[in-house]
SEVOLUM-839990 format. One line per field, with one value per residue (C-alpha): residue number from 1; y, x, z; residue in one letter. Coordinates in pm, whole numbers, plus 50000, padded with zeros to 5 digits. Layout:
REM SEVOLUM-839990
i: [NUM;...]
yy: [Y;...]
xx: [X;...]
zz: [Z;...]
aa: [a;...]
REM end
This chain:
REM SEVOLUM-839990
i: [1;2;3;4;5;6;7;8;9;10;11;12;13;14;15;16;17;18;19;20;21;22;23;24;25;26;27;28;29;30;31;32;33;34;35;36;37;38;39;40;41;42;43;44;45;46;47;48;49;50;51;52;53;54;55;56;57;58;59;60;61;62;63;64;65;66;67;68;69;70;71;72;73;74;75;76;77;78;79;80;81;82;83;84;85;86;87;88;89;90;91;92;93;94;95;96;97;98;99;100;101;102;103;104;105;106;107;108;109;110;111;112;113;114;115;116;117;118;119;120;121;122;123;124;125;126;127;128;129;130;131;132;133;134;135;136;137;138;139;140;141;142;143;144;145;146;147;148;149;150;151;152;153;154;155;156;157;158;159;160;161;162;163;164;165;166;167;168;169;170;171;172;173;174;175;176;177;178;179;180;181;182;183;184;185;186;187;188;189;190;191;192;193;194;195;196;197;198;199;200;201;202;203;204;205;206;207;208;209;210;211;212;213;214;215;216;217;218;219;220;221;222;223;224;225;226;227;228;229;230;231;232;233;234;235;236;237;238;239;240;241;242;243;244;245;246;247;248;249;250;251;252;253;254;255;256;257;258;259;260;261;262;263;264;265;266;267;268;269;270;271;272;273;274;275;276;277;278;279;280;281;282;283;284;285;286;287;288;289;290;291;292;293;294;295;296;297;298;299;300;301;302;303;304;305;306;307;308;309;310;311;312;313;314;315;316;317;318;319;320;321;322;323;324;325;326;327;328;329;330;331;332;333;334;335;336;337;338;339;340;341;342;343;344;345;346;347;348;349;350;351;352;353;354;355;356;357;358;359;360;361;362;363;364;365;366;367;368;369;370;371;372;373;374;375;376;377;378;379;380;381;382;383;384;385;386;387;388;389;390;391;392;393;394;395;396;397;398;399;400;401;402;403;404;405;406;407;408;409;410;411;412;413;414;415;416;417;418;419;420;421;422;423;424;425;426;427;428;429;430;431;432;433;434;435;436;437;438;439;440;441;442;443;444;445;446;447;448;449;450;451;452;453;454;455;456;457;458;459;460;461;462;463;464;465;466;467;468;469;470;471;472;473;474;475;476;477;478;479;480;481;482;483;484;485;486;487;488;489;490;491;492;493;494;495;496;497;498;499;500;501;502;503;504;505;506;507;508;509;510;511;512;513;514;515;516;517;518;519;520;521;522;523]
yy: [74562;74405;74544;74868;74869;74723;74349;74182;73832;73847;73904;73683;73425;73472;73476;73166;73003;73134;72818;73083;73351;73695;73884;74159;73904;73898;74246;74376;74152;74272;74653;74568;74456;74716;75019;74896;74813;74454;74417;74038;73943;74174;74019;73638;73674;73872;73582;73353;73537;73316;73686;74066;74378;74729;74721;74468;74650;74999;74828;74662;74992;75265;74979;75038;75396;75484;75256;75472;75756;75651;75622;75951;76114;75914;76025;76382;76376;76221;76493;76201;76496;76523;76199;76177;75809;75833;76112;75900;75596;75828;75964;75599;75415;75746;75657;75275;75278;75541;75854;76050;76405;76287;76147;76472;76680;76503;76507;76901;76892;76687;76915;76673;76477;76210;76112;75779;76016;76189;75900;75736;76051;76095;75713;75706;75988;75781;75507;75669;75780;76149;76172;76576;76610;76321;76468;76817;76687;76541;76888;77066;76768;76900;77239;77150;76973;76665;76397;76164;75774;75536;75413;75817;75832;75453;75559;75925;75769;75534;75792;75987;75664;75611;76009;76003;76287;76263;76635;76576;76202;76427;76676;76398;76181;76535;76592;76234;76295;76637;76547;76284;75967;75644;75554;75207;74868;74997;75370;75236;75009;75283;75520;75254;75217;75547;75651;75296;75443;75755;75654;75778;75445;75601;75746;75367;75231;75500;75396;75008;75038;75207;74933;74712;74405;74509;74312;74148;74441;74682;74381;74373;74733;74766;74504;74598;74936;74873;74653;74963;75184;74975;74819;74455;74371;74550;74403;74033;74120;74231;73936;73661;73911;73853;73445;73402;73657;73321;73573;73648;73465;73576;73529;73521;73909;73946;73698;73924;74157;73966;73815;74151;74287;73981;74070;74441;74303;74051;73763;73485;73219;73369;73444;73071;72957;73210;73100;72733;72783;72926;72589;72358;72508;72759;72550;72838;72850;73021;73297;73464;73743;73454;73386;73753;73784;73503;73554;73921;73828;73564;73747;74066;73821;73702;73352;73306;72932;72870;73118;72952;72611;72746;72938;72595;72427;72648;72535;72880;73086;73357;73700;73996;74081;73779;73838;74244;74088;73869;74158;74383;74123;74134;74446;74478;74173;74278;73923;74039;73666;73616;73926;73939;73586;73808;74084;73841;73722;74081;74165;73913;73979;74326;74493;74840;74877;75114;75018;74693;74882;75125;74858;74637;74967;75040;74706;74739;75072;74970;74675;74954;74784;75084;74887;74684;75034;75206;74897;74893;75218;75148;74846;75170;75363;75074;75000;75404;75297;75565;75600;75752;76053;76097;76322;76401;76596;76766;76947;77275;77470;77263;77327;77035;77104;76897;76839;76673;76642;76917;77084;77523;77607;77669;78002;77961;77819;78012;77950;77597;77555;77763;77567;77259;77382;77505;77154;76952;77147;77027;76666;76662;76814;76488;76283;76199;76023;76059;75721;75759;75373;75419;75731;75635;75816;75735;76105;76257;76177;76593;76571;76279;76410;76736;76500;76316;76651;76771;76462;76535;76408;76646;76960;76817;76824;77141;77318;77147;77285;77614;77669;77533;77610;77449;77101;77012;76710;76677;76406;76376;76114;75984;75824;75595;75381;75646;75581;75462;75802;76014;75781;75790;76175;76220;76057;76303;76606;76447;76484;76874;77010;76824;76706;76406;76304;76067;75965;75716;75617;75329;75131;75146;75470;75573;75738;75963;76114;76189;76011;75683;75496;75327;75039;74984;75050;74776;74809]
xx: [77745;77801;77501;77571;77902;77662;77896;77544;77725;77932;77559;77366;77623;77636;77244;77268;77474;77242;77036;76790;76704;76473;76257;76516;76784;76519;76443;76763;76879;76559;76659;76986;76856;76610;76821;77079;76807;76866;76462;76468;76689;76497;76158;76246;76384;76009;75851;76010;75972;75778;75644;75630;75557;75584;75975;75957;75690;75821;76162;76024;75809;76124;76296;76064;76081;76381;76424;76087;76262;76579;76350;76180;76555;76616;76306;76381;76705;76580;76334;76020;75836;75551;75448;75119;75107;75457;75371;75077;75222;75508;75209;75079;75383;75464;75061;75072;75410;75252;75448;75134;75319;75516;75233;75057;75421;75368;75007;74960;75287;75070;74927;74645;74467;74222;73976;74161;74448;74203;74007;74365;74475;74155;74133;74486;74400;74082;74378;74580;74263;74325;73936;73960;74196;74033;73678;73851;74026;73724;73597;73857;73765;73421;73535;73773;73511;73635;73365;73387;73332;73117;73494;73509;73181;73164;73491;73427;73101;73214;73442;73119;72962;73301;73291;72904;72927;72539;72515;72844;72686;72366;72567;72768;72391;72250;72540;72492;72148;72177;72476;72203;72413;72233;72450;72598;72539;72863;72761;72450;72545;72779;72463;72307;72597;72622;72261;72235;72531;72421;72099;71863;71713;71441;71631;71857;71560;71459;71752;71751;71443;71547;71834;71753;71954;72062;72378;72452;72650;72335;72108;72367;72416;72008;71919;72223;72082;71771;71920;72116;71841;71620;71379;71474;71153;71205;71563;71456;71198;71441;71651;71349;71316;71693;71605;71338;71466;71678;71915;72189;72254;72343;72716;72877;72827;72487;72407;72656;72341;72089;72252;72287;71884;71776;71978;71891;71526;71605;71476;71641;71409;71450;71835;71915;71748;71915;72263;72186;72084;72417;72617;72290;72123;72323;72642;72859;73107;73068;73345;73388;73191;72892;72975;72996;72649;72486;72676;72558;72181;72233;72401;72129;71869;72020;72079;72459;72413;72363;72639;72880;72757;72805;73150;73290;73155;73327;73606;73757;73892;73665;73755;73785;73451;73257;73446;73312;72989;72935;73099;72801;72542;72664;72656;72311;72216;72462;72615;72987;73081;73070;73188;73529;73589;73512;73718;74010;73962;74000;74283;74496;74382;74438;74558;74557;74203;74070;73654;73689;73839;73557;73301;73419;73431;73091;72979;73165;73025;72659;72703;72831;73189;73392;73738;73699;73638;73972;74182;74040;74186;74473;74516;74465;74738;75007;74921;74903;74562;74369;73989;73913;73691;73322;73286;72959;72924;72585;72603;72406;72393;72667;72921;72962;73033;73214;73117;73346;73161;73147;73268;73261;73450;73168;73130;72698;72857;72668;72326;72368;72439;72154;71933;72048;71967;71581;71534;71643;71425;71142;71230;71271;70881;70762;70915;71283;71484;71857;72055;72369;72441;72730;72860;73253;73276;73196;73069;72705;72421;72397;72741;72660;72357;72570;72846;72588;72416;72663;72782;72864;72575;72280;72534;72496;72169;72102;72294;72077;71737;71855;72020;71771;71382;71077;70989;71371;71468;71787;72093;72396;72686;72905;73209;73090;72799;72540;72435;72152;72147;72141;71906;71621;71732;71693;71380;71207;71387;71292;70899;70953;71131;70857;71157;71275;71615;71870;72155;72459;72661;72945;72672;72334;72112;71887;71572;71359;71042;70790;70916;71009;71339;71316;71543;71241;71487;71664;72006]
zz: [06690;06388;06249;06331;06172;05864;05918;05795;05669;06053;06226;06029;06057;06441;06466;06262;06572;06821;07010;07155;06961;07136;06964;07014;06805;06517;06504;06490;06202;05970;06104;05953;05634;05568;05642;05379;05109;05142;05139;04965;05299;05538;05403;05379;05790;05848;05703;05932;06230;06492;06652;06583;06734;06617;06570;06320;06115;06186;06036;05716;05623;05673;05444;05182;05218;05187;04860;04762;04818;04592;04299;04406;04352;04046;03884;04003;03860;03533;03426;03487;03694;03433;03398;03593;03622;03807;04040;04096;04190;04438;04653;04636;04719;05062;05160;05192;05390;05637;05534;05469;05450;05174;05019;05058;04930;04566;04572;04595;04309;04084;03794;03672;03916;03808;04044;04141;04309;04495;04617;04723;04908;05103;05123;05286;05560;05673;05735;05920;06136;06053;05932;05952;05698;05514;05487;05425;05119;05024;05026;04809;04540;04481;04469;04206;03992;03945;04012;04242;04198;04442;04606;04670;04840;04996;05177;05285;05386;05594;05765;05884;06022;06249;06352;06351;06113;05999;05840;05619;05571;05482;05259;05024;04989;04897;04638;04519;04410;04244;04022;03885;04009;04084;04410;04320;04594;04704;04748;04852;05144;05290;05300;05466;05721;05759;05869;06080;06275;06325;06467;06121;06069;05881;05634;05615;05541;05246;05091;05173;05002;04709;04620;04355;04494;04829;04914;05262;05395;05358;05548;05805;05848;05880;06107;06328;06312;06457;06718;06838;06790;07073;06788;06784;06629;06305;06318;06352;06071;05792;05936;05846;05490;05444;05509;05283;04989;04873;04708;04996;05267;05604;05769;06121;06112;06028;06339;06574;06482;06524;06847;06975;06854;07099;07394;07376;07398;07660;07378;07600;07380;07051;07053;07152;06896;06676;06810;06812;06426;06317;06341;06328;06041;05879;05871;05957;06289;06621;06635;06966;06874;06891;07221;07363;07230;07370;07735;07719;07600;07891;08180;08134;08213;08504;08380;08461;08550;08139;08076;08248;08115;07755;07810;08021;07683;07405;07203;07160;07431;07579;07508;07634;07481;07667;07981;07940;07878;08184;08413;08303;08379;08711;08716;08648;08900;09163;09136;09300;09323;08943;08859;09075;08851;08539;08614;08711;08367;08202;08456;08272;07921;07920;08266;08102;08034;08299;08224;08428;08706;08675;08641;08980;09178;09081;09157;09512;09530;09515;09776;10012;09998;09999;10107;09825;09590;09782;09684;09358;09363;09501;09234;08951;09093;09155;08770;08655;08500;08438;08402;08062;08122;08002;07682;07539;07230;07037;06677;06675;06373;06172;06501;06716;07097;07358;07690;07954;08339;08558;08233;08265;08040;07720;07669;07743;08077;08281;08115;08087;08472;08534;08339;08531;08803;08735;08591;08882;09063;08860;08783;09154;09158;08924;09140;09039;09287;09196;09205;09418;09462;09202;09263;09346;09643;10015;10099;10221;09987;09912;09766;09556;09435;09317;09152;08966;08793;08599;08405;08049;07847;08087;08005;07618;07639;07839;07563;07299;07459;07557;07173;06953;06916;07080;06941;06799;06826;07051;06965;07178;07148;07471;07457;07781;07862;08015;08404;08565;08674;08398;08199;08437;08441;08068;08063;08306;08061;07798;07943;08112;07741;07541;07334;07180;07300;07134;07352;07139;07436;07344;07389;07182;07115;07342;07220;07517;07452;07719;07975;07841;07643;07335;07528;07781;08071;07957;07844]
aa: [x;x;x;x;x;x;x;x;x;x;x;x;x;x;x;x;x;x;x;x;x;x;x;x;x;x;x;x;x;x;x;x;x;x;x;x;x;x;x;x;x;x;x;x;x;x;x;x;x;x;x;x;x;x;x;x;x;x;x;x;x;x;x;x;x;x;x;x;x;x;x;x;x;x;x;x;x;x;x;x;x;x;x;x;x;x;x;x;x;x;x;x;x;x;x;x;x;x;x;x;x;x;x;x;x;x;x;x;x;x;x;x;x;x;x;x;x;x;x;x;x;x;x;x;x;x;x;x;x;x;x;x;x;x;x;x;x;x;x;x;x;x;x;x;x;x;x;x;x;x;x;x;x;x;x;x;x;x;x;x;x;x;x;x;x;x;x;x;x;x;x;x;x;x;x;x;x;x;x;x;x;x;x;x;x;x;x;x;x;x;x;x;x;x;x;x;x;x;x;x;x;x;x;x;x;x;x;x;x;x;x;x;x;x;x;x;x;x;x;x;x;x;x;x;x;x;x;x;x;x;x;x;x;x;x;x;x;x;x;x;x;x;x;x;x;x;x;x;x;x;x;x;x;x;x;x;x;x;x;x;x;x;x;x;x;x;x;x;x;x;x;x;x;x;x;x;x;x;x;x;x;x;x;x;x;x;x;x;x;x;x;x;x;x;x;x;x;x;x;x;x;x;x;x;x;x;x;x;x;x;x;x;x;x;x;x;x;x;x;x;x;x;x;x;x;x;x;x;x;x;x;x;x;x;x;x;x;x;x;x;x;x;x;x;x;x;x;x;x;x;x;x;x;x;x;x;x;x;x;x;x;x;x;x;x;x;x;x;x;x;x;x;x;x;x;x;x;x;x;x;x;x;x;x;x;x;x;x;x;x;x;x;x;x;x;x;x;x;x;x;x;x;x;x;x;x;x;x;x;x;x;x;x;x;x;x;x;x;x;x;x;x;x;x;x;x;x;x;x;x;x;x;x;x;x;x;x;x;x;x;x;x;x;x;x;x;x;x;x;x;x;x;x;x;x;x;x;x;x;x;x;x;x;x;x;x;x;x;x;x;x;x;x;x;x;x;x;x;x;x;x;x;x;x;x;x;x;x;x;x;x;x;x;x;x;x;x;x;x;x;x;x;x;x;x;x;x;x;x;x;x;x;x;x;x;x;x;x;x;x;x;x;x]
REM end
């Protein structure tokens, strides 16, 4: 009340009397002081908050805001409009407090724009996760000549690697060579980023290659690369290049990647004596990250009796991460026991997330105990969890096209289905037995069969093959980890269309080509 009626000396007073103060108490005190300017007040009480959440923040940034805009009237009203360097620092000050509309408002006022304004705007809508606009921007700068810098390219580059936007990635590399620019480290270890994430590990390694003194992002960026791209041995080589180069040395990142190279492979061996040499040898301290590798590397191999050992031993808590990566051992081993204590685990850490649900229904599923799926279910409902659907997406001819399963609403539809059809017919000819142990529903093996062929990722492909000429190489992304299903699937397509297939699922790429995956069925 007394806030409200802007009494700030009567509330803070009061609050001062308080023996328990809320979160609520807090926030509405900094509210108080931000809305009247009072940001010196508003910011010591912030800085002595023992917790926050997105009240407190939302608060302290409309504080700063609306001070922002007070000087954007004053300089309005004092005839500063042509100053650059003011205008400049406006669209700045609107970006970094999240009001990216206002930012944009004196940005497209701004006469003369240097390439640090443009590089700040773009950089701000890659923030705020609006990558479109970002990398459309980014666009309208080349067209209006002004030359971009390596923080330009290092940043829209790094937008395509989180989009997986390998033709634009293509298209600013391309433009980077013909304006004669030697791409920087920085430039540099973004292209390498960039093509690592999208799966183009030869063309990472051109431009590894071409570095004079590649720095330990670019390492890291190449040997996780080839850990996702199902070639753990090239990734442990540059990793023994990166030790014996005596120039950089590695950190708790680069081991996440090597960590994660060895338990792609199923390098039980090899990645504890990796993890073992990150405290012993490189003098550097597990993080959780560490951990989740190790657990995953161990739980794919079956060997839960030395997970458990190792997460009973750790002086950190387990995460969510480690907890995801035991459940999906047990997945894989069909170890329910273990993994109802792993999803208890994840239940508590974050009760929202619907893949655990997903994951202990399909475990339930494949030991035929459909109770246990319905109450899983049931669990989903009480909680209004719900699963986040499979989306699968493929770029023909510069257009990229979305999949979801079952999906009939493209307008080649029609064709695509069709084509599904024929080639279940023939994988069925070579021999393919579909997998219904996970299918989530307790119906006639027919009906699973049906539910299982029109998952998002075959549609992707189908569209790829029946768009693009004999011989092209096909690359689809998926939001989800792919099925047991669909990957022995893809590898029997990948054999009938003579193609080669690259599947990124939220996993690790998957490379198909007659009849066999680059992760050796083990993933």
């Amino acid at each position: 009340m007394y806030v409200k009626c802007d009494g700030m000396e009567d509330a803070k007073n009061l609050f001062d009397e308080m023996g328990r103060r809320d979160l609520c108490s807090w926030n509405v005190l900094v509210s108080g002081y931000a809305r009247l300017g009072l940001l010196q007040e508003a910011r010591k009480l912030f800085d002595e908050m023992p917790d926050r959440d997105n009240f407190t923040w939302t608060a302290m940034v409309s504080g700063y805001v609306r001070i922002g805009k007070e000087i954007h009237g004053h300089i309005t009203r004092t005839g500063l409009e042509s100053d650059q360097v003011v205008w400049s620092s406006l669209s700045d000050m609107y970006g970094k407090c999240g009001s990216i509309e206002e930012a944009r408002h004196i940005f497209d006022r701004m006469v003369d724009r240097d390439v640090v304004t443009w590089t700040t705007m773009i950089g701000r809508y890659f923030e705020d996760g609006r990558r479109d606009e970002g990398l459309h921007l980014f666009k309208d700068l080349i067209k209006s000549g002004t030359r971009p810098n390596e923080f330009t390219f290092a940043g829209v580059l790094n937008a395509c690697s989180d989009v997986t936007a390998e033709q634009l990635g293509r298209q600013v590399h391309g433009y980077i060579t013909r304006v004669g620019s030697t791409p920087s480290s920085f430039a540099a270890s973004a292209l390498v980023h960039m093509y690592s994430k999208c799966g183009s590990m030869v063309n990472a390694e051109r431009v590894f290659k071409g570095m004079l003194q590649p720095d330990l992002v670019s390492w890291t960026s190449l040997i996780a690369g080839y850990a996702q791209n199902g070639k753990p041995n090239e990734a442990l080589h540059y990793f023994e290049l990166l030790l014996n180069s005596g120039k950089v040395y590695p950190d708790h990142i680069t081991f996440v990647g090597v960590l994660s190279a060895c338990a792609h492979a199923g390098l039980v061996d090899k990645g504890l004596q990796y993890f073992y040499s990150i405290k012993d040898k490189h003098g550097l301290t597990y993080t959780t990250d560490h951990y989740a590798c190790i657990i995953d590397l161990l739980a794919r191999c079956g060997r839960f009796e030395e997970a458990k050992r190792i997460i009973s031993g750790m002086p950190i808590k387990p995460d969510k991460f480690l907890w995801a990566s035991l459940l999906g051992g047990c997945r894989i081993h069909k170890n329910v026991e273990l993994a109802e204590k792993a999803a208890e685990a994840l239940f508590e850490i974050e009760p929202e997330n619907p893949a655990t649900y997903v994951t202990m229904a399909n475990i339930y599923a494949t030991a035929g105990k459909w109770a246990e799926v319905a109450k899983i279910r049931m669990i989903m409902d009480d909680r209004g969890v719900v699963k986040k659907p499979g989306k699968s997406w493929i770029e023909v001819k510069r257009k990229t096209h979305v999949f979801l399963v079952g999906d009939k609403s493209h307008p080649k539809s029609k064709q695509i289905h069709e084509f599904l059809g024929e080639l279940s017919r023939r994988m069925k000819e070579e021999g393919f037995v579909p997998d219904t142990n996970s299918v989530l529903h307790d119906v006639e093996e027919e009906q699973k069969e049906q539910n299982l062929s029109y998952h998002s990722e075959k549609l992707a492909i189908a569209y790829g093959v029946i768009s693009t000429a004999a011989g092209t190489p096909i690359k689809v992304f998926k939001n989800l980890r792919t099925c047991v299903d669909c990957h022995t699937a893809i590898k029997f397509i990948s054999k009938i269309v003579d193609r080669k297939i690259v599947v990124r699922d939220s996993a690790r790429f998957h490379c198909f080509e007659n009849g066999s995956c680059s992760c050796r069925d083990y993933w």
